[in-house]
N, C-alpha and C positions, 0 to 999 in steps of 0.2 A: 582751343581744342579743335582737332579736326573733324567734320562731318563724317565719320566712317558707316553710322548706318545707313547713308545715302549714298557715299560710295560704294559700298557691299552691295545695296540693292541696284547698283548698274550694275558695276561686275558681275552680280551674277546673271542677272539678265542675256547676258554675253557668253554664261558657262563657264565664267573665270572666275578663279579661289584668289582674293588678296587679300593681305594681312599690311598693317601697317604698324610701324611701333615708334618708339621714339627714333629710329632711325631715320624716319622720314622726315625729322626735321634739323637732320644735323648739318652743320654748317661748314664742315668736310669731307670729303671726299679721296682716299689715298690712292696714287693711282702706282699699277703695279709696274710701269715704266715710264720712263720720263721721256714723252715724245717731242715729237719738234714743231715747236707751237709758231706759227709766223705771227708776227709783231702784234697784227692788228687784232688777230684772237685774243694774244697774251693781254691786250690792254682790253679788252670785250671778259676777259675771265675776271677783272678788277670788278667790274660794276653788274658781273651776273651772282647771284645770291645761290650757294650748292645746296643741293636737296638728294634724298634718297628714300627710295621707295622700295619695300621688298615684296615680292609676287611669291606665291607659292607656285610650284612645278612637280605636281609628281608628289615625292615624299619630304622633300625639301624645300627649303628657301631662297632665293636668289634676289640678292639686292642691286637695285638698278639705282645711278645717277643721273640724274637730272638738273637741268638749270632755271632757275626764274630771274627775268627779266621785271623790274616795277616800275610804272609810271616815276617821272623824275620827283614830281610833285603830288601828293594823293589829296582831294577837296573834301574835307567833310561832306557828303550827304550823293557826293556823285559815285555814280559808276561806270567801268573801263571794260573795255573789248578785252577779250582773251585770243593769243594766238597759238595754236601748238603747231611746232614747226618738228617736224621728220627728216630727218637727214638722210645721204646717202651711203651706200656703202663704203666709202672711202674714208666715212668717217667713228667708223665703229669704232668699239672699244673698253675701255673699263677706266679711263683717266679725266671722265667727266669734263674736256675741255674741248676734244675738236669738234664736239658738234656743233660748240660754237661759231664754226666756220658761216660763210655767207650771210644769209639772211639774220641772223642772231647778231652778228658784229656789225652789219652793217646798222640795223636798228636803235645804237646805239650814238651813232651820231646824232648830235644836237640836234639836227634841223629834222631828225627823222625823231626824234623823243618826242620836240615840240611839236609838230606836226601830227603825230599819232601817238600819245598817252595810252599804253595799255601794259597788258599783263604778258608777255612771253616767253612759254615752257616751251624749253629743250631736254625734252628726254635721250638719253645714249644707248643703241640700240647693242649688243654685244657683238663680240668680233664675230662669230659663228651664227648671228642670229638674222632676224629679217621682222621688218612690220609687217610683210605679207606673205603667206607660205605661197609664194608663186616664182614660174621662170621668166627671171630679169629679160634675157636675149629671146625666148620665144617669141612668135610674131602673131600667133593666136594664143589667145587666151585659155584659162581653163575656170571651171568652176570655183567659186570661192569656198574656201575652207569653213565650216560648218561655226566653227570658233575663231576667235583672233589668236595668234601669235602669242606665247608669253610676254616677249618683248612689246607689243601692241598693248597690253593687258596694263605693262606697266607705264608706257602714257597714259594711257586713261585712268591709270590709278595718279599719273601725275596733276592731270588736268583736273578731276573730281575733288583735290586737292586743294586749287589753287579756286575754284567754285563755290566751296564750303567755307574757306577762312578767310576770305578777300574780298573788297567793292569789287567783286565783275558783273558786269553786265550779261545778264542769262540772253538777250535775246542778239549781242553781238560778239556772237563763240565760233572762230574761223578756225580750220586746218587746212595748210596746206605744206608741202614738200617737193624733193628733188629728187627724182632719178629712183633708188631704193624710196625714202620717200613720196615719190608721185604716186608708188605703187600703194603707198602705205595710205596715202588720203584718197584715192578711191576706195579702197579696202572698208575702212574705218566709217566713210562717208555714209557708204551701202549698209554699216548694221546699224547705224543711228543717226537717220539721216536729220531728224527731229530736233537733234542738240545743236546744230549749225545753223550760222545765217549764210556762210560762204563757203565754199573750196577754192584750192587754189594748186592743181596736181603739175606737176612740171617734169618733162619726159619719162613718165609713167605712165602706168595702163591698171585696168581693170576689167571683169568680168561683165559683158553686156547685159548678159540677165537681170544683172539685176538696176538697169537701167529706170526702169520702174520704180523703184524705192527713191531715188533721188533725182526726178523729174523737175519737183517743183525748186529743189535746191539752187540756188543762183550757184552758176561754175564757171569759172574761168581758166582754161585749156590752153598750156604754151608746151613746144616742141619743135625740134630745128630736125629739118627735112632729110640735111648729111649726118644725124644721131644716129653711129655703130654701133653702140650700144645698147640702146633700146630702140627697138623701130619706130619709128614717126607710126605707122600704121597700127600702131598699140594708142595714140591717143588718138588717130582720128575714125578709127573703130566706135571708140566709146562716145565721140561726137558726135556720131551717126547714129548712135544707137537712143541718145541722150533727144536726137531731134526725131528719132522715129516715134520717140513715145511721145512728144508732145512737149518737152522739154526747149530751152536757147539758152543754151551753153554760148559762152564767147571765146574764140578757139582763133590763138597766135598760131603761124606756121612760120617759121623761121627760114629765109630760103639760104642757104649754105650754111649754115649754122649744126655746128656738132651735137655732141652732145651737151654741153654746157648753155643750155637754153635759159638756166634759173639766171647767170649773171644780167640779161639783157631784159631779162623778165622782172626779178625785184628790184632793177634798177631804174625802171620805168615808171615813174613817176603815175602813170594812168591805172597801173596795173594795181600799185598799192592804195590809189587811191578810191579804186572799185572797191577792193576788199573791204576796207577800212566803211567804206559806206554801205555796206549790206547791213541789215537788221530784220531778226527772226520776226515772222510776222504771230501774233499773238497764238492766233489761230490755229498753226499748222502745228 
């Protein structure tokens, strides 16, 4: 059974209504066109487990897909890191597969299963929707939305999920993402900075105010300097912001590097192996 009265009480925490029902645990997902899955997703959709979760919006429901990732092997009595990975916009949708793009198929290799044992949910944010009600191309920031996103809402209705019924490890719970997602784990970071050992935001941005909230947070900051699409000066805003309060952030700058800063990012062997070593200190 799933923990839903410790789900409920985040969500609401958050101002978000979510419902979960037996759909949350079903083990397909139909999607409403057949898109074009390159090899290394389609063989990444073989060994990710489908999930769904429905959010209430308003006066109705909407059921979001999601994927989980499980250690290759589970130990009696151990417990495992949880990663929730945010995707970007290019990979929206309703077919529960491409957000398996990058970081989720590449995890998926051997050397990356054995080497990092854990739990990682991919939620699929809707073609029309966003983890963060913010402008992708704006070069300053604006205030953070008072609420998360429904699509927001229903990751962490994914990840409360995988909390409640699984060996994870409470005190090593990372988020990070790409691009639409960089945005989304600073977003997310900032209203519960508490449930994290790590962030890991990648040409995204956030709102500096709230700099403060995730001070003590360990974060790791990559972004390529020729990035059209989001300005570099959207993460190194929030880098500055992160060191004025008292915070050390660890902050990649890509020099000719576009926008595609996550392939040089999670493919760097130092950068996963930060994450992977962060754990929540008891205390905080």
């Amino acid at each position: 059974m799933l923990g839903v009265p410790r789900r409920a009480i985040a969500l609401a925490a958050l101002g978000i209504a979510a419902t979960m029902s037996a759909h949350a645990q079903e083990k397909a997902v139909k999607p409403s066109a057949a898109p074009q899955v390159p090899a290394d997703v389609a063989a990444a959709d073989r060994v990710y487990e489908r999930r769904t979760v429905r959010i209430d919006e308003g006066d109705r429901a909407v059921t979001f897909g999601w994927r989980l990732l499980r250690p290759a092997s589970i130990e009696p009595g151990r417990r495992y890191p949880v990663v929730l990975f945010l995707h970007g916009a290019g990979e929206r949708g309703d077919d529960n597969v491409m957000q398996l793009k990058y970081l989720p198929t590449w995890m998926t290799e051997p050397a990356n299963r054995e080497k990092y044992p854990c739990f990682l949910i991919a939620p699929q944010c809707r073609t029309d929707g966003r983890w963060a009600d913010v402008a992708w191309a704006a070069r300053e920031s604006s205030p953070q939305a008072s609420s998360p996103t429904t699509d927001m809402a229903a990751a962490i209705a994914a990840l409360d999920a995988v909390l409640a019924a699984e060996p994870a490890d409470p005190t090593r719970i990372y988020v990070t993402g790409l691009s639409m997602g960089g945005f989304g784990t600073w977003d997310l970071a900032a209203r519960t900075p508490e449930r994290f050992a790590a962030i890991l935001p990648i040409c995204g941005g956030g709102d500096e105010r709230t700099a403060a909230r995730i001070v003590a947070l360990p974060t790791w900051v990559a972004h390529g300097d020729a990035d059209k699409a989001v300005a570099v000066e959207r993460s190194r805003s929030m880098v500055a912001a992160l060191k004025a309060a008292g915070g050390m952030p660890t902050y990649v700058e890509m020099p000719g590097v576009g926008h595609d800063s996550w392939t040089p990012t999670y493919r760097d062997p130092a950068a996963l192996d930060w994450l992977f070593g962060q754990r929540r200190a008891a205390s905080r």
